[in-house]
N, C-alpha and C positions, 0 to 999 in steps of 0.2 A: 885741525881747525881750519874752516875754511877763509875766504876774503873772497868780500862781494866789495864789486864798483857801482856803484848808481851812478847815471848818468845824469847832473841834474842841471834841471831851467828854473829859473823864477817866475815860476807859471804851476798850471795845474798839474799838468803832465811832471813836474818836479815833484810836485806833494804825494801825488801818486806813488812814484819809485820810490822816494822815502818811507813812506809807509809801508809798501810791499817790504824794501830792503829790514825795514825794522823789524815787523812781524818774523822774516826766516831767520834771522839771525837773532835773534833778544833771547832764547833761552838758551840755544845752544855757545855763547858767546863768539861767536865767529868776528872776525873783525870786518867791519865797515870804512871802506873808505868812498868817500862822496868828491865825484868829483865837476869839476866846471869848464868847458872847454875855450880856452880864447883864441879867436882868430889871431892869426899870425899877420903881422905885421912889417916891412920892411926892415929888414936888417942892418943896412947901410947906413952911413950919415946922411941926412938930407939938406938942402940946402936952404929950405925953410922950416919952422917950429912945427908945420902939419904933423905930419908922421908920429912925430913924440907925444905932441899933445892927443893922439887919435889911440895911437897905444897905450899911455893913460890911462885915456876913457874907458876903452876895453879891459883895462886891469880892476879900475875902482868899480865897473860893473861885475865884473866878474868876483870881486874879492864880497861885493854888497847881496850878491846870489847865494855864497858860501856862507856870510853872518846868517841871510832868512835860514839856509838850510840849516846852520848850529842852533839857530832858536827853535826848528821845529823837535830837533833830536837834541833837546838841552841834554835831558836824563838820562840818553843812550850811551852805553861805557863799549868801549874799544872802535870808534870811532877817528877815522883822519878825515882834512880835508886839502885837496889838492886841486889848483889850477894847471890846466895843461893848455899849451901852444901848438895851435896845430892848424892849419891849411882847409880843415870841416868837422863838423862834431865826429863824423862817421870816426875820420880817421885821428882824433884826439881820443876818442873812447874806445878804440881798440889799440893805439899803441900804448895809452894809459894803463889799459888789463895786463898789456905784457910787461909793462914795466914795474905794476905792483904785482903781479906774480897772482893775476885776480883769479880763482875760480867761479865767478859766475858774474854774468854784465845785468844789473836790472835798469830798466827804464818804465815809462809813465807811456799811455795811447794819447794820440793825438787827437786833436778836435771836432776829426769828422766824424767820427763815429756813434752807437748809440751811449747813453748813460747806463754800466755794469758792465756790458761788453768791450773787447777789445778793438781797438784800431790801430792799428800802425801806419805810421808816417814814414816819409821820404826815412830820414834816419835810422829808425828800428828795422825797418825793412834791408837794405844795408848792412846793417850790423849782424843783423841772421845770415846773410848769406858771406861774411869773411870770419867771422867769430872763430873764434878755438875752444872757445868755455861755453860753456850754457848761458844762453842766455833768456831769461825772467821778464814776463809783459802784466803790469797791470792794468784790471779794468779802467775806462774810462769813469772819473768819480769814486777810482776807490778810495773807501775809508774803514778804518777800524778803530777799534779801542785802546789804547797806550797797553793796557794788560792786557791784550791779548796775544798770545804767540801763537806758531807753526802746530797747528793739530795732530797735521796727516800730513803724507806728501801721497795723493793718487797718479799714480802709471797708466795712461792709457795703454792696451796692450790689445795686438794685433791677433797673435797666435804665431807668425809669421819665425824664421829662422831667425831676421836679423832683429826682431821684439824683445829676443832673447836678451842679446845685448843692451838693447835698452833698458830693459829688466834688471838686470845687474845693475849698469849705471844708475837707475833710479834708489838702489837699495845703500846702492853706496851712498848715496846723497842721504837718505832716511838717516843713516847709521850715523854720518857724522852731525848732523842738525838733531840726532835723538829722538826723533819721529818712529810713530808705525807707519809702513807701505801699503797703502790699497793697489791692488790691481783692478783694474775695469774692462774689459772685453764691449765692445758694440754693438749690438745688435740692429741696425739702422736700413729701414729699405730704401733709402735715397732717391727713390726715381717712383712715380705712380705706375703700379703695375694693375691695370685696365681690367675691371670685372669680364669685360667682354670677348677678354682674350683667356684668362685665365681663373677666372671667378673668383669670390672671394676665400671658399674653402681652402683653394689650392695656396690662395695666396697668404693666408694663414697658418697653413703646413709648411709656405718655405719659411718665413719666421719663426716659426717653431726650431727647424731644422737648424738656424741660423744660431738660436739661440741655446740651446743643445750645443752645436758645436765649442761655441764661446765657452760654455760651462765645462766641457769637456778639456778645454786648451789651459782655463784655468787653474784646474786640477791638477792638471799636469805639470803646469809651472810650477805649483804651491810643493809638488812631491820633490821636484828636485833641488828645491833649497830648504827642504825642510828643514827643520834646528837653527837657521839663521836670526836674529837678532839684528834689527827690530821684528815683531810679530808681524804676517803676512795678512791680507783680509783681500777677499773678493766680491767683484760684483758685477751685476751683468746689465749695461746700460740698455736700456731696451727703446723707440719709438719710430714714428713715422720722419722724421727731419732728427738732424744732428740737435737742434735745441732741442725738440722733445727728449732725445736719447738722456743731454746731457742733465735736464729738467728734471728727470724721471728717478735721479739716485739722490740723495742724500748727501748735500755737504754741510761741513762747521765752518765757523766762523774763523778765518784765516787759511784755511787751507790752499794748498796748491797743486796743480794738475801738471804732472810731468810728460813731451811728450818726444819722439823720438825722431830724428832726421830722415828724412827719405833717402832708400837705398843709392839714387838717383844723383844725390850729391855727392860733393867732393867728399873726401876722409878726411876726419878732425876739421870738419865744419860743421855751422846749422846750416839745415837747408829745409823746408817744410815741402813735404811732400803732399797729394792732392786732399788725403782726406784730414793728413793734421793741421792744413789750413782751413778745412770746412770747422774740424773742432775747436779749433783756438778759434774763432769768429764766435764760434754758439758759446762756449765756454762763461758759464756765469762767474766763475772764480781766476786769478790768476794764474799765468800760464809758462812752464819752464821750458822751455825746448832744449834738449841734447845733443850732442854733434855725434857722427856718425863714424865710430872710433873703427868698427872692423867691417 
């Protein structure tokens, strides 16, 4: 069974992760703990009431963040709720995950972004790059239906050697949440390739070629875990931008799009590499990032 941490605010960006945290966790019973971060406070005696009365405030704020979050998860079973003291959210919700022994950090997008898509704030951004666990981004405004749970979990998949590994890690996550795994392969030309230089036949043939490959790589992954449990499914994202790609396949309602660390980063971190920051931006659904075990 796993344990997820929400990291949560009395704001949108909170309703956000609760609902995400709900959705992955509600069939498979995983436990929930939601948690509150307080600034840390002077530890000393003071010589005036400041100090205590200001810790306080932060307490009964923080304890009044954790009742919104219990009313919005009355119905949810296997749920805690904990405040932690800590110096910044960053570093309260990650020494939080290691002290509840979390497998997976979710959070809510911040304000600047569009409505469905993701944004990440000062915080989330941070968090992905010390994490140990995977850490879970929902869209900006997301919502869903109290019955609704985890459909899918889809893999974005490279073809790549270290994909591999993601692959795995992602099937792991299916198996214990009780999901089927999609894999999805790319087929995206990212850059305008100029009739003038290469026409458009040609340039129809290298998408072809792209696309072929992708179906090829999938294939290939599908043969060596065959007999695995959950069942495997493919598919091949195909467009001219990463939103059209991601636009272009088929999602239900709760799913989520797993995606893998760049080789680039540290080991048993997240760290988002160039093109899994382009898809978590287009990404209509929310988004799990994996750390980068080998």
């Amino acid at each position: 069974m796993k344990t997820c941490l929400v990291g949560y605010t009395p704001d949108h960006a909170g309703q956000e992760a609760l609902a995400l945290a709900r959705v992955m966790t509600a069939a498979s019973g995983s436990a929930l703990v939601v948690c509150s971060v307080v600034p840390e406070v002077w530890g000393h005696p003071s010589l005036t009431a400041v100090d205590k009365e200001y810790g306080d405030f932060l307490a009964e704020h923080s304890q009044k963040a954790l009742d919104q979050a219990r009313s919005q998860l009355a119905d949810a079973a296997n749920v805690r709720y904990i405040k932690y003291s800590a110096t910044s959210a960053t570093v309260g919700l990650t020494e939080a995950a290691k002290q509840e022994h979390a497998d997976l950090i979710v959070l809510g997008s911040s304000r600047d972004g569009t409505s469905g898509r993701l944004s990440m704030g000062s915080v989330a951004s941070e968090i992905m790059h010390l994490s140990e666990v995977p850490v879970a981004v929902a869209p900006r405004d997301y919502r869903v239906k109290k019955d609704v749970h985890l459909p899918r979990l889809t893999c974005a998949y490279s073809g790549s050697e270290e994909a591999s590994g993601t692959v795995l890690e992602a099937l792991g996550w299916a198996t214990a949440l009780g999901v089927p795994l999609r894999l999805v392969s790319f087929a995206v030309r990212d850059r305008q390739m100029y009739p003038s230089l290469v026409g458009y036949q040609a340039e129809k043939g290298v998408q072809a070629a792209w696309r072929e490959q992708a179906q090829a790589s999938l294939e290939r992954v599908c043969k060596q875990l065959a007999g695995h449990v959950p069942p495997i499914e493919t598919a091949v994202a195909e467009g001219e931008t990463w939103a059209d790609a991601l636009n272009h396949i088929e999602w239900e309602a709760g799913e989520v799009l797993a995606l893998g660390s760049s080789r680039m980063g540290v080991l048993q971190r997240v760290f988002l590499g160039s093109n899994a920051n382009k898809i978590m931006k287009a990404s209509p659904v929310p988004v799990m990032v994996l750390p980068r075990i080998t």
